[in-house]
C-alpha positions in Angstrom: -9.0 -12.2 -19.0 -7.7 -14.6 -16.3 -11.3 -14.3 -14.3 -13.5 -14.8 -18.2 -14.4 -11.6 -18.7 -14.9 -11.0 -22.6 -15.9 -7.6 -22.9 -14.4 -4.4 -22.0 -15.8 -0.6 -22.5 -13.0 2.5 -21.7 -13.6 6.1 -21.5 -10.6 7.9 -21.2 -10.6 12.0 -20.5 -8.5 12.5 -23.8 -8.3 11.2 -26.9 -4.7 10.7 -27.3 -4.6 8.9 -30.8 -6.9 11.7 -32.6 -4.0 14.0 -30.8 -1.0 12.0 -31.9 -2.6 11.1 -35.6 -3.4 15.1 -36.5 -0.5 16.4 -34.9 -1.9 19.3 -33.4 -0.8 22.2 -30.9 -2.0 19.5 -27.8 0.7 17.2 -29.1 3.5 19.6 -27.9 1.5 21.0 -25.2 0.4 18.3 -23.5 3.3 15.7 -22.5 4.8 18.9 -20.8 1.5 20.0 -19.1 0.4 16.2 -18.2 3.4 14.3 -19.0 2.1 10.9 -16.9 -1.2 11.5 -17.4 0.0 11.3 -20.8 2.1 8.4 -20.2 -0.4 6.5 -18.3 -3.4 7.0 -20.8 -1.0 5.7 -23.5 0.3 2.5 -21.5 -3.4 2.1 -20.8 -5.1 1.9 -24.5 -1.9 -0.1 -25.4 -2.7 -2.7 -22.6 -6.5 -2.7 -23.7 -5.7 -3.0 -27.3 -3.3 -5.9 -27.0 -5.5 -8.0 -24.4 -7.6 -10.8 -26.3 -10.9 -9.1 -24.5 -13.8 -7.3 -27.2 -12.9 -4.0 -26.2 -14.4 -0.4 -27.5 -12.8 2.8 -26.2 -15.2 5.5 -26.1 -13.9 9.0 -26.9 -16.7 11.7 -25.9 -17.1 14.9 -26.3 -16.8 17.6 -23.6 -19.0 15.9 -20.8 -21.5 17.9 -18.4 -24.3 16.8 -16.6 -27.3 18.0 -18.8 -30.5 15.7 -19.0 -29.7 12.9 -21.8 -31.2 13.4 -25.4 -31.5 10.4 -26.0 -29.7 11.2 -29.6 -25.9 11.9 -30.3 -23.9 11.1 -33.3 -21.4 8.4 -32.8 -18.3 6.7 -35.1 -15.2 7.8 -36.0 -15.5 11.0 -37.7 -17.4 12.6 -34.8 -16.1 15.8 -33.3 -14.9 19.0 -34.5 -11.4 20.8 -34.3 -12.5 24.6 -34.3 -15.5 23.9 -31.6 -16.1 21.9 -28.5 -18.1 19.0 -29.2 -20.4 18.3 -25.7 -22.9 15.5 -24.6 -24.4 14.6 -21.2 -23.2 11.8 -19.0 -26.3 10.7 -19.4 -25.9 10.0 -23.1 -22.5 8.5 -22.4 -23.5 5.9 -20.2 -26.3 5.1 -22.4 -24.0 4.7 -25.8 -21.5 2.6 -23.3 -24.8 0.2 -22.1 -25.9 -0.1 -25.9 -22.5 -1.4 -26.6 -22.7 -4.6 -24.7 -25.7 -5.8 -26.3 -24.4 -3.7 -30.2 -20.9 -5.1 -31.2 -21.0 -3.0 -33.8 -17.5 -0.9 -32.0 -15.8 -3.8 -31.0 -12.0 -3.0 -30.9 -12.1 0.0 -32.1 -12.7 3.8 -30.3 -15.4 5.4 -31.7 -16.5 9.4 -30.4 -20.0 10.2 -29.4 -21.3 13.6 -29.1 -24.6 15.7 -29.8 
């Protein structure tokens, strides 16, 4: 903020709110597995979402390093609980690049997979 920067894009490796919101097995499992990763990922969205910049957090699925498709479904009710959602780095970046032209996302985390 101090050196004008307006907009901010995150991708962190887990989504911790989806975990924390639905309550599932990964909330007990994980702060005894990972507990600073766990810490650290939460300071980390709290300091984003506090800051005054235009900040998305982008929650992909299960990344690997396929070709892009040049298609994946994005917004907030993307993923799936019984299967690994995946998508290519490729398509990651891309979805990241469209969002500092697309405010559509602004302060909000939306997922992105095929």
């Amino acid at each position: 903020q101090e050196n004008k920067v307006k907009d901010l894009s995150a991708k962190p490796h887990l989504d911790l709110e989806k975990v924390l919101e639905n309550g599932s097995l990964l909330f007990f499992v994980i702060p005894f597995i990972l507990p600073f990763y766990f810490w650290d990922k939460r300071k980390q969205e709290s300091i984003i979402k506090s800051s005054s910049l235009n900040w998305t957090i982008v929650r992909p699925g299960a990344l690997n390093n396929k070709k892009a498709k040049g298609k994946y479904h994005q917004g907030s009710k993307v993923g799936n609980y019984i299967y690994t959602v995946r998508i290519s780095r490729e398509d990651v970046a891309d979805f990241m690049l469209n969002q500092i032209e697309n405010n559509k996302y602004v302060h909000s985390s939306p997922g992105v997979c095929w």
